[in-house]
N, CA, C and O atoms as CSV, one atom per row, in Angstrom:
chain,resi,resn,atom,element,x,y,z
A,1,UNK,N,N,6.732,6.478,-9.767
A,1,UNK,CA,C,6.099,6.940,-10.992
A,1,UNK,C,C,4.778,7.626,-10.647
A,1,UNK,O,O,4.033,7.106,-9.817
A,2,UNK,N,N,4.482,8.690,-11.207
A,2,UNK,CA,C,3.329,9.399,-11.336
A,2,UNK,C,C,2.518,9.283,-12.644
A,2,UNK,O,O,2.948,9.401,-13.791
A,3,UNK,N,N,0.930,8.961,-12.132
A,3,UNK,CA,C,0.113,9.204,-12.914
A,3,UNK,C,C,-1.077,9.929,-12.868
A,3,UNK,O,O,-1.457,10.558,-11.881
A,4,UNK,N,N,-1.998,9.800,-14.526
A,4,UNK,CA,C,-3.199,10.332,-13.464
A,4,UNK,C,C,-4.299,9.458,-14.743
A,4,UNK,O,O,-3.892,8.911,-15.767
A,5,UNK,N,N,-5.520,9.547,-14.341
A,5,UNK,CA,C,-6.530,8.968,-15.160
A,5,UNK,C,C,-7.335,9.528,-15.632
A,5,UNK,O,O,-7.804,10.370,-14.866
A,6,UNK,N,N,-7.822,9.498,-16.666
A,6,UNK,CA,C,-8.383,10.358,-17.376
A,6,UNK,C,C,-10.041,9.719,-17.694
A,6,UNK,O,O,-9.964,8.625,-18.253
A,7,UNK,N,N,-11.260,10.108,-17.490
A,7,UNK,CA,C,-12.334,9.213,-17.848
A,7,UNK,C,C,-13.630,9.689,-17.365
A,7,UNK,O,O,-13.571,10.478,-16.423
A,8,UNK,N,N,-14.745,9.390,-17.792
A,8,UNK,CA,C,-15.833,10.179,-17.904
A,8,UNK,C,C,-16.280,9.539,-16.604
A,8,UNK,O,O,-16.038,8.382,-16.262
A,9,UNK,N,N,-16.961,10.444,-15.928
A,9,UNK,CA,C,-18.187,10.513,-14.437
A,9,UNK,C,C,-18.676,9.173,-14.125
A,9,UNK,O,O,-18.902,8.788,-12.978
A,10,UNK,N,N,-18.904,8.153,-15.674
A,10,UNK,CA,C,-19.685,6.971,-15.528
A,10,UNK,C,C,-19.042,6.026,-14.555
A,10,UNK,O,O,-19.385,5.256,-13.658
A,11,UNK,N,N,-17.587,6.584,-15.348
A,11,UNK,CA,C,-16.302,5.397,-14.976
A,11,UNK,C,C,-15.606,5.377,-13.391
A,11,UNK,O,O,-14.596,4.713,-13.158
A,12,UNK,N,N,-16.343,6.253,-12.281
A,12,UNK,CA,C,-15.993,6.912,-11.287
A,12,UNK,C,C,-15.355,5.304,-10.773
A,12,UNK,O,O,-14.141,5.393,-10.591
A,13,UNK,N,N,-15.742,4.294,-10.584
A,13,UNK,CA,C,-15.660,3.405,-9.800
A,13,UNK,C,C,-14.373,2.497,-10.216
A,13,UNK,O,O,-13.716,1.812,-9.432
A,14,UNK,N,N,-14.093,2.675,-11.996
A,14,UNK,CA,C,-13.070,1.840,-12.141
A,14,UNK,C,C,-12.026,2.858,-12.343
A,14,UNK,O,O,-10.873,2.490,-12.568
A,15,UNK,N,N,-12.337,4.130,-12.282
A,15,UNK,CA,C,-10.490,5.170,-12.075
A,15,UNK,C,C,-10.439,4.922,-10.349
A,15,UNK,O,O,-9.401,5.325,-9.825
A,16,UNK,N,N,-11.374,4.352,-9.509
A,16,UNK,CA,C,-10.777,5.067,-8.470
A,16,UNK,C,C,-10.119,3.202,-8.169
A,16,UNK,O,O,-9.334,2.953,-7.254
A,17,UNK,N,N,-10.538,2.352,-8.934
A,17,UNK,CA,C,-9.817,0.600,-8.545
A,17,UNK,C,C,-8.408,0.816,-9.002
A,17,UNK,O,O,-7.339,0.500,-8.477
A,18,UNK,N,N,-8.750,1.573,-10.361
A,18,UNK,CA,C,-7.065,1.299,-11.012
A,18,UNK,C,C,-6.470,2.378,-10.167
A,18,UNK,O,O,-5.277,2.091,-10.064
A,19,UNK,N,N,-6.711,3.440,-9.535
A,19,UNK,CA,C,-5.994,4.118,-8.581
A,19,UNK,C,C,-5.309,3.686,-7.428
A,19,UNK,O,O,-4.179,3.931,-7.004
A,20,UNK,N,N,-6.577,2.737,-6.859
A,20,UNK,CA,C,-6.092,2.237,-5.739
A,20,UNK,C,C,-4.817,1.124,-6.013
A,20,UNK,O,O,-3.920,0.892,-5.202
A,21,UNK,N,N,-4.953,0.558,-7.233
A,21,UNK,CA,C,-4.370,-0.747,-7.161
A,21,UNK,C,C,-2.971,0.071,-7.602
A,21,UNK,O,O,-1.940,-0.317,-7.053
A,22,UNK,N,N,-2.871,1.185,-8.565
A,22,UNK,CA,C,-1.374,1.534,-8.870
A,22,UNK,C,C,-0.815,2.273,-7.368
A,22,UNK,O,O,0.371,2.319,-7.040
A,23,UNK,N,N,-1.679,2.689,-6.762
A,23,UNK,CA,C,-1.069,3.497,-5.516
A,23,UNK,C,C,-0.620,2.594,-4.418
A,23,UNK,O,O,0.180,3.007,-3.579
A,24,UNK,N,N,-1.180,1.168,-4.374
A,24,UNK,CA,C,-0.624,-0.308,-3.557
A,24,UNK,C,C,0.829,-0.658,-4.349
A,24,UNK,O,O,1.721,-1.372,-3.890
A,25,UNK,N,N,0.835,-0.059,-5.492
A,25,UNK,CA,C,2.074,-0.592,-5.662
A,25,UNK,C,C,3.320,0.291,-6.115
A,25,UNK,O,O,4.310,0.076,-6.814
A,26,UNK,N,N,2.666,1.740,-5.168
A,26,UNK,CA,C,4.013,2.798,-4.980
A,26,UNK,C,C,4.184,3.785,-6.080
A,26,UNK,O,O,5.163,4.498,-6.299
A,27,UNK,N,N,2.589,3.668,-7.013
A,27,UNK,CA,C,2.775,4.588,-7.548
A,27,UNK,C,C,2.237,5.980,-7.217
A,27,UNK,O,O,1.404,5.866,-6.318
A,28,UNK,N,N,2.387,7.189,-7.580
A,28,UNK,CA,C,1.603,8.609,-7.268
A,28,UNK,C,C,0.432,8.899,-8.206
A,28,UNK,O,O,0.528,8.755,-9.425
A,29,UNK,N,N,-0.854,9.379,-7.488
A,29,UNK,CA,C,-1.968,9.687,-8.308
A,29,UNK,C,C,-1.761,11.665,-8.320
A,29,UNK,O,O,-1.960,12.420,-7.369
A,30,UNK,N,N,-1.428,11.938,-9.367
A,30,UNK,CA,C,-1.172,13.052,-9.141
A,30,UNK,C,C,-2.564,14.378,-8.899
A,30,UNK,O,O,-2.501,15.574,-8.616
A,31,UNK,N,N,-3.632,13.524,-9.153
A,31,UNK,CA,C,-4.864,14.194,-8.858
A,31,UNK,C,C,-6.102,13.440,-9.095
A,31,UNK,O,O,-6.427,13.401,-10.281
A,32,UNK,N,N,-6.847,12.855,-8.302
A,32,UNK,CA,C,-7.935,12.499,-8.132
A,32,UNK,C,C,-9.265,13.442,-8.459
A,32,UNK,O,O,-9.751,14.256,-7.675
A,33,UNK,N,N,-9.740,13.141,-9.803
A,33,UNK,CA,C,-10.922,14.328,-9.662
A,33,UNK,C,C,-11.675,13.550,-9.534
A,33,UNK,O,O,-12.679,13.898,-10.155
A,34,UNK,N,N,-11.870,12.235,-8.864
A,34,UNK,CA,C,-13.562,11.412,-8.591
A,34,UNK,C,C,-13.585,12.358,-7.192
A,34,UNK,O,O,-14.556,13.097,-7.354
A,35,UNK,N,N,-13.195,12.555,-6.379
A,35,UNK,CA,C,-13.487,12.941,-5.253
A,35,UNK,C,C,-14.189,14.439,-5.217
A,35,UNK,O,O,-14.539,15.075,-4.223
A,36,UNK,N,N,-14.282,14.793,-6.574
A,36,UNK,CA,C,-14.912,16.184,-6.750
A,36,UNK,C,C,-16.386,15.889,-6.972
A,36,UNK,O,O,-16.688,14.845,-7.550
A,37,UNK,N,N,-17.444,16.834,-6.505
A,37,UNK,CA,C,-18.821,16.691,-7.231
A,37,UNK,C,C,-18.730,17.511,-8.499
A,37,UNK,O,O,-17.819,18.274,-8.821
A,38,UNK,N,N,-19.601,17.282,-9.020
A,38,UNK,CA,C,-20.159,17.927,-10.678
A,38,UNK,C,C,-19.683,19.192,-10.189
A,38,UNK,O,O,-20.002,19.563,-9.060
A,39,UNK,N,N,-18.677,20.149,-11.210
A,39,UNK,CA,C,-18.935,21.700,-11.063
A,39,UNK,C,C,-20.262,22.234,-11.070
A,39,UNK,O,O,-21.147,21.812,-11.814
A,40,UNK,N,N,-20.445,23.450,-9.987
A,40,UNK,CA,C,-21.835,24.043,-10.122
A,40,UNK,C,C,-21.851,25.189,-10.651
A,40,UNK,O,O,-22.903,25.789,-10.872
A,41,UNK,N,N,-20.118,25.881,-11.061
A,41,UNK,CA,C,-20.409,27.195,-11.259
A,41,UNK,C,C,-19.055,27.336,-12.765
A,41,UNK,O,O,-18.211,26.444,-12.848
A,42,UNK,N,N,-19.053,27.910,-13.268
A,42,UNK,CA,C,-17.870,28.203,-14.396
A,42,UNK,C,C,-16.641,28.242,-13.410
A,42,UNK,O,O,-15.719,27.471,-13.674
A,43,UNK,N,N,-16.523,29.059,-12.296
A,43,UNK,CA,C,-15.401,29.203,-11.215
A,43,UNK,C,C,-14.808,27.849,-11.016
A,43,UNK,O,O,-13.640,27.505,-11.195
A,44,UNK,N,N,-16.288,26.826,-10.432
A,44,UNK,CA,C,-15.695,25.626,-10.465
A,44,UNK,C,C,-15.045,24.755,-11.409
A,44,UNK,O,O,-14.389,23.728,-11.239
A,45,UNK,N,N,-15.434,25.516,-12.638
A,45,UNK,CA,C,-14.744,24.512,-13.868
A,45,UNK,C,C,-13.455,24.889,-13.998
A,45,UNK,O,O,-12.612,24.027,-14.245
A,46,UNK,N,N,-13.089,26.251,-13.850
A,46,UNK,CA,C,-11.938,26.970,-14.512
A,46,UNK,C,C,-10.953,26.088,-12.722
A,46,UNK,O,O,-9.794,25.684,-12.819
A,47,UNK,N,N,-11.497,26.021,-11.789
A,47,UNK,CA,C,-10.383,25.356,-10.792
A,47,UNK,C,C,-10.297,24.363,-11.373
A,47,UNK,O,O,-9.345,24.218,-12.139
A,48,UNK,N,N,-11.177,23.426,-11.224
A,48,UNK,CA,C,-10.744,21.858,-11.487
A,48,UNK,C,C,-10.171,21.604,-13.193
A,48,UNK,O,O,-9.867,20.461,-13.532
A,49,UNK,N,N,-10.080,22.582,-14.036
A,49,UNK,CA,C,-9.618,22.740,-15.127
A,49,UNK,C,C,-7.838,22.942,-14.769
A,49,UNK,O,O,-6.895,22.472,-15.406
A,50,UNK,N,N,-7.809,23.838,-13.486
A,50,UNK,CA,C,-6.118,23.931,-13.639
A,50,UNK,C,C,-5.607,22.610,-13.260
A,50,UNK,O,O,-4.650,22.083,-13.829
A,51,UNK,N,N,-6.268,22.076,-12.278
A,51,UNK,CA,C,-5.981,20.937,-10.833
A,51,UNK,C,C,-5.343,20.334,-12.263
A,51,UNK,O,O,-4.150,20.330,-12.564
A,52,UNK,N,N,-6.526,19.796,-13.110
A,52,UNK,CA,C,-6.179,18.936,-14.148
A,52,UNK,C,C,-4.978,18.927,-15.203
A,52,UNK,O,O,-4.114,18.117,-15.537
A,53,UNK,N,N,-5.261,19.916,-15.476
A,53,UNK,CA,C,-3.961,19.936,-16.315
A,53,UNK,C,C,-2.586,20.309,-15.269
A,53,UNK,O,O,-1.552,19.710,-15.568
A,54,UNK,N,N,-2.556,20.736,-14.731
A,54,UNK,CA,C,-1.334,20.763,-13.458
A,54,UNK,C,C,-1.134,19.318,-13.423
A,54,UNK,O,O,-0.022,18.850,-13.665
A,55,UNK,N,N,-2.229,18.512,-13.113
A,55,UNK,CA,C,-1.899,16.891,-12.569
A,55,UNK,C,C,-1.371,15.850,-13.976
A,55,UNK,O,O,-0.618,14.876,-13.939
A,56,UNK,N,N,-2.156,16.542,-15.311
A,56,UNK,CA,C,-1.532,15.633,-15.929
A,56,UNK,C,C,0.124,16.116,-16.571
A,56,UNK,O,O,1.054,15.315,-16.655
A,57,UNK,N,N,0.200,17.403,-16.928
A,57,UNK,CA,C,1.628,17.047,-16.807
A,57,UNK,C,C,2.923,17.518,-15.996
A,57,UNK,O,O,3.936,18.146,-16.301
A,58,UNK,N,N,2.354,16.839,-14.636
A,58,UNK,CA,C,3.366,16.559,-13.681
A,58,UNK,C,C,3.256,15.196,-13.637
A,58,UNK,O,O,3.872,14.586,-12.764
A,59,UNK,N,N,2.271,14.356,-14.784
A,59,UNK,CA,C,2.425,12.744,-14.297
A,59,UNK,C,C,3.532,12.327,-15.156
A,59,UNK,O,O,4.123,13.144,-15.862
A,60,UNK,N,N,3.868,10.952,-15.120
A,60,UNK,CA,C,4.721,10.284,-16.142
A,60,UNK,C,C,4.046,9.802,-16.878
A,60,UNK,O,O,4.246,10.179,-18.033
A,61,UNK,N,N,3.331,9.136,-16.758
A,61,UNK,CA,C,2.109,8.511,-17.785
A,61,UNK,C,C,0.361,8.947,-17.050
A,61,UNK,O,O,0.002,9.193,-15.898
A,62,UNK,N,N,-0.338,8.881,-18.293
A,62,UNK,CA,C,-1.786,8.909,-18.333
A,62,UNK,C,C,-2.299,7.852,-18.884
A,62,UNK,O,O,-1.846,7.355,-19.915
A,63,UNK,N,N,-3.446,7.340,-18.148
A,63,UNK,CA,C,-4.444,6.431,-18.530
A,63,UNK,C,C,-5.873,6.954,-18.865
A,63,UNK,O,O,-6.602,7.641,-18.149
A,64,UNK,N,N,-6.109,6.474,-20.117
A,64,UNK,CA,C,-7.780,6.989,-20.261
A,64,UNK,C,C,-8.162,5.834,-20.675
A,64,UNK,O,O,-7.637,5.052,-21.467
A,65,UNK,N,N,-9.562,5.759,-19.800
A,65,UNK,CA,C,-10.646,4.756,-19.883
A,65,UNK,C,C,-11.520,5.387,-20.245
A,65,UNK,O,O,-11.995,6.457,-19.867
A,66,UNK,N,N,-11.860,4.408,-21.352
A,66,UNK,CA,C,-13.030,4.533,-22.590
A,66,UNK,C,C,-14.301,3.968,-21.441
A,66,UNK,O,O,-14.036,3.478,-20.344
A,67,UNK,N,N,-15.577,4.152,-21.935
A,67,UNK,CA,C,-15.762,5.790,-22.836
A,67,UNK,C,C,-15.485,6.760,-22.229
A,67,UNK,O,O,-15.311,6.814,-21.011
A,68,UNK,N,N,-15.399,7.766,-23.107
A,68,UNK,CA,C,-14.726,8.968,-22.181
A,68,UNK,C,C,-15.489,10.407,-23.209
A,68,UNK,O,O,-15.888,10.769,-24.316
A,69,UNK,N,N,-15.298,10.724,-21.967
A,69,UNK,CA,C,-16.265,12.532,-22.763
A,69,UNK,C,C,-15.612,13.543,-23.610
A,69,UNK,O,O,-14.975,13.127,-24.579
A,70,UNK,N,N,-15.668,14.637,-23.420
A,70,UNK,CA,C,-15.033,15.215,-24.139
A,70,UNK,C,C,-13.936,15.703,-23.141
A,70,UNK,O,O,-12.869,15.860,-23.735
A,71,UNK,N,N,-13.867,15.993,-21.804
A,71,UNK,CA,C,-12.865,16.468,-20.771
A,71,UNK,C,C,-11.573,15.571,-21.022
A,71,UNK,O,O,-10.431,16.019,-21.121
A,72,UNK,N,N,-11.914,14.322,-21.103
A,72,UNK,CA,C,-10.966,13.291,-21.048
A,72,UNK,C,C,-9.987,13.391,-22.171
A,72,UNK,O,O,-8.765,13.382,-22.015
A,73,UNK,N,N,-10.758,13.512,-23.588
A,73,UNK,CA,C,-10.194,14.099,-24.342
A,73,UNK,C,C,-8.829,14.816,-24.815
A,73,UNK,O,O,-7.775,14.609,-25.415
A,74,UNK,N,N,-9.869,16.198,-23.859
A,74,UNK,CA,C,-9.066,17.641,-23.756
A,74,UNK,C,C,-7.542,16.962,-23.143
A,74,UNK,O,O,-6.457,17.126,-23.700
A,75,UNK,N,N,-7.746,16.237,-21.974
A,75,UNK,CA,C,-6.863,15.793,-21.265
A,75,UNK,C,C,-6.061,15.009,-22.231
A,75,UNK,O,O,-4.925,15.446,-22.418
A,76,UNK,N,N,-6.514,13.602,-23.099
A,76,UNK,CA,C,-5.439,13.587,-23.826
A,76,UNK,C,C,-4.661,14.159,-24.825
A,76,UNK,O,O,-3.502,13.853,-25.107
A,77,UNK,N,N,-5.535,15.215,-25.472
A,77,UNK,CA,C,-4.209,16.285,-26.100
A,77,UNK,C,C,-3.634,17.076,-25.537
A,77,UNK,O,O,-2.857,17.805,-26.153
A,78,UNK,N,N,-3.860,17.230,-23.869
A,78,UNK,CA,C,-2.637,17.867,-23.355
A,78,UNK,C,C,-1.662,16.666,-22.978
A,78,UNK,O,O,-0.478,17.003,-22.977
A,79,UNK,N,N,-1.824,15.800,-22.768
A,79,UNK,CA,C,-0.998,14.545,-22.540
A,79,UNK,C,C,-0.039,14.705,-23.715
A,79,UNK,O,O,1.129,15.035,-23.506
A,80,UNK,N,N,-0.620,14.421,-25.264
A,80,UNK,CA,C,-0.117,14.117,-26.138
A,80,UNK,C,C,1.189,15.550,-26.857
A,80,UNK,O,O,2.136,15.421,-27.633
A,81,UNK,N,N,0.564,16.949,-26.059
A,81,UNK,CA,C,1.312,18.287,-26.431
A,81,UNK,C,C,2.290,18.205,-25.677
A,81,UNK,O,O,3.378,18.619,-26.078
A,82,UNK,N,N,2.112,17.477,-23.993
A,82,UNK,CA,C,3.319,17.402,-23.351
A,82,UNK,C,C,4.520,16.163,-23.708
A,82,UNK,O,O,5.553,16.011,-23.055
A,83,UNK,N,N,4.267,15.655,-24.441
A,83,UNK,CA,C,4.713,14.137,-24.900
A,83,UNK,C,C,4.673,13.382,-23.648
A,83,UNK,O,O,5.646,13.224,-22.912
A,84,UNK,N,N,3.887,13.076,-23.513
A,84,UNK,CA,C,3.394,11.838,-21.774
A,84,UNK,C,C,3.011,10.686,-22.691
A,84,UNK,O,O,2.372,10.673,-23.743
A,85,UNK,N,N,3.554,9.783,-22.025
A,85,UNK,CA,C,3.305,8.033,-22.233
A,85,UNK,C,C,1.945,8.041,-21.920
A,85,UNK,O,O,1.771,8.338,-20.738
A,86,UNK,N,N,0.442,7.726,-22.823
A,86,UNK,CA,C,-0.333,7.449,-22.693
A,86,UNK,C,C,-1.150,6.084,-22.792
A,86,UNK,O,O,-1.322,5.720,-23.955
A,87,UNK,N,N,-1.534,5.492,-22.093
A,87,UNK,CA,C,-2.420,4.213,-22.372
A,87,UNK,C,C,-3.602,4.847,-22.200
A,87,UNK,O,O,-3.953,5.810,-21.519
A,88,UNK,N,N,-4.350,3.846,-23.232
A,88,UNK,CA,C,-5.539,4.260,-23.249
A,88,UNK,C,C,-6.437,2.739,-23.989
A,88,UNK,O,O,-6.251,2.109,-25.030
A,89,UNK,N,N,-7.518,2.584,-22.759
A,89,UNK,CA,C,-8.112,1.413,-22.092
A,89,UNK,C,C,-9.027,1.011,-22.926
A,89,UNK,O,O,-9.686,2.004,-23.233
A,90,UNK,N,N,-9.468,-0.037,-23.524
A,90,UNK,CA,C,-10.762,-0.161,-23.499
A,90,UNK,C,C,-11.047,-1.891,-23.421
A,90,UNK,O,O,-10.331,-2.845,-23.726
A,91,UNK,N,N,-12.613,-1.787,-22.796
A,91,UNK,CA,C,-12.912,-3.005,-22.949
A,91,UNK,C,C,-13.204,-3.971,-23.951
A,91,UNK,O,O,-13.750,-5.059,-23.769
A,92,UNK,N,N,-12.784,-3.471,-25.063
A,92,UNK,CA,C,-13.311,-4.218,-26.053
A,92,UNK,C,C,-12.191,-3.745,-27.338
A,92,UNK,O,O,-11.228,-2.992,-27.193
A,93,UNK,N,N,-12.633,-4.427,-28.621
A,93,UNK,CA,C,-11.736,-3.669,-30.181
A,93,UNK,C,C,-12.759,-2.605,-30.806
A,93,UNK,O,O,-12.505,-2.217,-31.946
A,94,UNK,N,N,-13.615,-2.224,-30.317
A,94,UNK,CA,C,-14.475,-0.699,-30.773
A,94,UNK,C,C,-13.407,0.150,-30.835
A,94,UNK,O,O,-13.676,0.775,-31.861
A,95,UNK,N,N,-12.108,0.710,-30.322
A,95,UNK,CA,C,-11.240,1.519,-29.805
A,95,UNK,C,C,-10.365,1.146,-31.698
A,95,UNK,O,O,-9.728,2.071,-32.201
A,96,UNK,N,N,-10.445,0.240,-32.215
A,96,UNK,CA,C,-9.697,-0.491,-33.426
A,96,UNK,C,C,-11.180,-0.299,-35.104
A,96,UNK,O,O,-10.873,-0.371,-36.294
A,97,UNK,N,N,-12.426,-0.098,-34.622
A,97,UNK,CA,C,-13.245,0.131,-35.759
A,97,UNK,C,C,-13.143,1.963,-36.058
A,97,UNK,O,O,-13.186,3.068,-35.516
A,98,UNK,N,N,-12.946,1.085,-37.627
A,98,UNK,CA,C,-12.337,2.745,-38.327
A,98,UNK,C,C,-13.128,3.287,-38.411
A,98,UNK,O,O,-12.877,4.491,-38.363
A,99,UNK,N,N,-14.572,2.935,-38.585
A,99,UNK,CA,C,-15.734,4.449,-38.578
A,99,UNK,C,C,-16.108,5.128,-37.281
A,99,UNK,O,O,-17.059,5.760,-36.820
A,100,UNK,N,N,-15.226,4.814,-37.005
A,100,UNK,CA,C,-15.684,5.605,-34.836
A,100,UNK,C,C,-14.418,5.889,-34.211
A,100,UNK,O,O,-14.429,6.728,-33.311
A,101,UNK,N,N,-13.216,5.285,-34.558
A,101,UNK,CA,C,-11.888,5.287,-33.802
A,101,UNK,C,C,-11.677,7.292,-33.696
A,101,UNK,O,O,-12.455,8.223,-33.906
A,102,UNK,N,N,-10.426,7.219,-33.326
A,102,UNK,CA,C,-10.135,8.674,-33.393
A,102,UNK,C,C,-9.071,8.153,-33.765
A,102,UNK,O,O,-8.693,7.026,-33.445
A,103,UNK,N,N,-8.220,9.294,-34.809
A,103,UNK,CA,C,-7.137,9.273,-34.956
A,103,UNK,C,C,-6.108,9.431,-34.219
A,103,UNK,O,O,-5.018,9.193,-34.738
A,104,UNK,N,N,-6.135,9.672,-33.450
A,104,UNK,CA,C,-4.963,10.246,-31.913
A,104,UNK,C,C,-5.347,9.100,-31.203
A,104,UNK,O,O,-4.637,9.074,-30.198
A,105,UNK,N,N,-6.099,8.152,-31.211
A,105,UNK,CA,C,-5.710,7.004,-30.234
A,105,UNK,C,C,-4.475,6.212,-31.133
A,105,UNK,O,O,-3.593,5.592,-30.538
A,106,UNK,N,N,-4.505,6.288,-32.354
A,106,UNK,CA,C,-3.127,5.816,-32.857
A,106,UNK,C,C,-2.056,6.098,-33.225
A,106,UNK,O,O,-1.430,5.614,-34.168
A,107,UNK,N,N,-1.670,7.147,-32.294
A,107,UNK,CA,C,-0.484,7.534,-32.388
A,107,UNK,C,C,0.764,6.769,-31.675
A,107,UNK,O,O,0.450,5.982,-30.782
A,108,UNK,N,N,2.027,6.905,-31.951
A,108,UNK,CA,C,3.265,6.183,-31.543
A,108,UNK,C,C,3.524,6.583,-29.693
A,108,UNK,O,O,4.534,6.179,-29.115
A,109,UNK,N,N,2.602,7.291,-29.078
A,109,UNK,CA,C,2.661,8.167,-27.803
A,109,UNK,C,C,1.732,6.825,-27.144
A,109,UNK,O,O,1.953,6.198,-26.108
A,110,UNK,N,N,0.558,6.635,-28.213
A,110,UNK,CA,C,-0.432,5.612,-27.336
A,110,UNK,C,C,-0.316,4.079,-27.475
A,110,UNK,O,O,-0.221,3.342,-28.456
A,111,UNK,N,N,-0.354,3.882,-26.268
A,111,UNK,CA,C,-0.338,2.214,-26.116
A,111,UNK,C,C,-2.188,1.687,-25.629
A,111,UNK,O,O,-2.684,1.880,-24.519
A,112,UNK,N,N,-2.964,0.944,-26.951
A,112,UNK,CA,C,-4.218,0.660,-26.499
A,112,UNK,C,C,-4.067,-0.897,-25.867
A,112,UNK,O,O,-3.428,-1.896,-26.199
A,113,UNK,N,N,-5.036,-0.549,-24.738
A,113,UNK,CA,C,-4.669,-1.907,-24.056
A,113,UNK,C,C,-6.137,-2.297,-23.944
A,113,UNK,O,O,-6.736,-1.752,-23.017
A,114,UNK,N,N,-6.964,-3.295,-24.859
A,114,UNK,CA,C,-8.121,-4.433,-24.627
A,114,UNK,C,C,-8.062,-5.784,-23.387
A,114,UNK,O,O,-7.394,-6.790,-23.147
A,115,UNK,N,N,-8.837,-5.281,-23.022
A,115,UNK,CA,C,-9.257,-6.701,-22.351
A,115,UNK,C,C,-10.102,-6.224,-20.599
A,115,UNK,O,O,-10.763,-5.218,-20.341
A,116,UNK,N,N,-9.842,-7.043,-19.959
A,116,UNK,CA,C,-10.372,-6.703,-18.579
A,116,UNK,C,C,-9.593,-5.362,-17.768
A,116,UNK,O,O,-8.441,-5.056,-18.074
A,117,UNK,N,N,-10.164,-4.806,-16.980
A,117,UNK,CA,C,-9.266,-3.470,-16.171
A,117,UNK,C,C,-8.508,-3.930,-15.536
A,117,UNK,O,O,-7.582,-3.139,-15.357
A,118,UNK,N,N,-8.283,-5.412,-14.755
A,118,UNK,CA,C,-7.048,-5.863,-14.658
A,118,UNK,C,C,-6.039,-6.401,-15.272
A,118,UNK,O,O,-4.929,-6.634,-14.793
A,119,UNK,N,N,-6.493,-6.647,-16.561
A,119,UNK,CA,C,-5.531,-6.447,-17.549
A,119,UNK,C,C,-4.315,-5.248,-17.529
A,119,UNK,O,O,-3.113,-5.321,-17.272
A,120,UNK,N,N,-5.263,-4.021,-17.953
A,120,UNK,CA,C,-4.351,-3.025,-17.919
A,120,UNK,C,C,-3.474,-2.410,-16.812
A,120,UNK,O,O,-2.355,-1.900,-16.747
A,121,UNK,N,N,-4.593,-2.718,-15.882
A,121,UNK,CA,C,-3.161,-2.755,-14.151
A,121,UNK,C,C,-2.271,-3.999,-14.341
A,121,UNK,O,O,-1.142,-3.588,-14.072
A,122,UNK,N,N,-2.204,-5.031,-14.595
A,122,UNK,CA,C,-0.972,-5.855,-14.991
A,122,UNK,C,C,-0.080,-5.220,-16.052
A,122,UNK,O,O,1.139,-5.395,-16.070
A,123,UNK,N,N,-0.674,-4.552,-16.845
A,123,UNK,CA,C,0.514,-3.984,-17.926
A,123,UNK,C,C,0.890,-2.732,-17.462
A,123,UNK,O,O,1.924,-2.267,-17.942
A,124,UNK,N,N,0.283,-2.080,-16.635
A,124,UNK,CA,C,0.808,-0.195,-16.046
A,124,UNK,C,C,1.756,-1.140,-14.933
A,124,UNK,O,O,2.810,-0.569,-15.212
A,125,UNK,N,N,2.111,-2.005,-14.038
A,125,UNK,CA,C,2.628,-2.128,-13.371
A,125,UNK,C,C,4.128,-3.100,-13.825
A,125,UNK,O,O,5.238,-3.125,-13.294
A,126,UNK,N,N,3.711,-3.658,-14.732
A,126,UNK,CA,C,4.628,-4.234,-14.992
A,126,UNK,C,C,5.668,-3.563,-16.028
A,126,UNK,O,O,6.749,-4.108,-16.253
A,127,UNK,N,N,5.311,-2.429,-16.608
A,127,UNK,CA,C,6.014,-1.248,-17.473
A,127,UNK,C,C,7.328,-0.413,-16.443
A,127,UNK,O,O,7.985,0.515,-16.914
């Protein structure tokens, strides 16, 4: 199975755990953008703009970990245009309060998964 993760700059440390831990257990990261620095130039955005969307739909599923920017976003409505199995993470039920939620985290495409980040690697692996 191929995936990829979707999640803001902050989160560098827990896309690259849940990476490691789905790739120990035989899955494909279809593109790693922690390993990129900040774009410095529009050139650089418009590459790592294809990488991205190339990587997410060649995955089978996408994961986005909250909080997430607006890139992550972008990424899940291309997830959601390609019809890709999306989970989408958070640590807490903020992801469930109606004056802040987004409507596209509740769609029939998304599965929200609360609790610890090994939580949600027990449920991406066991799917």
């Amino acid at each position: 199975m191929k995936f990829y993760i979707a999640s803001s700059f902050t989160n560098k440390d827990k896309v690259r755990y849940v990476s490691g831990k789905l790739k120990s257990n035989g899955y494909l990261h279809t593109y790693d953008w922690t390993i990129n620095e900040r774009a410095a130039s529009l050139t650089d955005l418009r590459e790592i703009g294809q990488q991205e969307k190339a990587a997410i739909i060649d995955a089978d599923f996408i994961v986005v970990i909250l909080p997430a920017g607006k890139g992550s976003h972008i990424e899940l409505g291309i997830a959601l245009g390609h019809g890709k199995k999306i989970y989408l993470y958070s640590p807490n039920e903020e992801v469930n309060n109606f004056e802040t939620t987004s409507t596209f985290y509740h769609l029939p495409e998304v599965e929200i998964v609360i609790g610890t980040i090994d939580d949600l690697i027990n449920i991406l692996i066991t799917r």
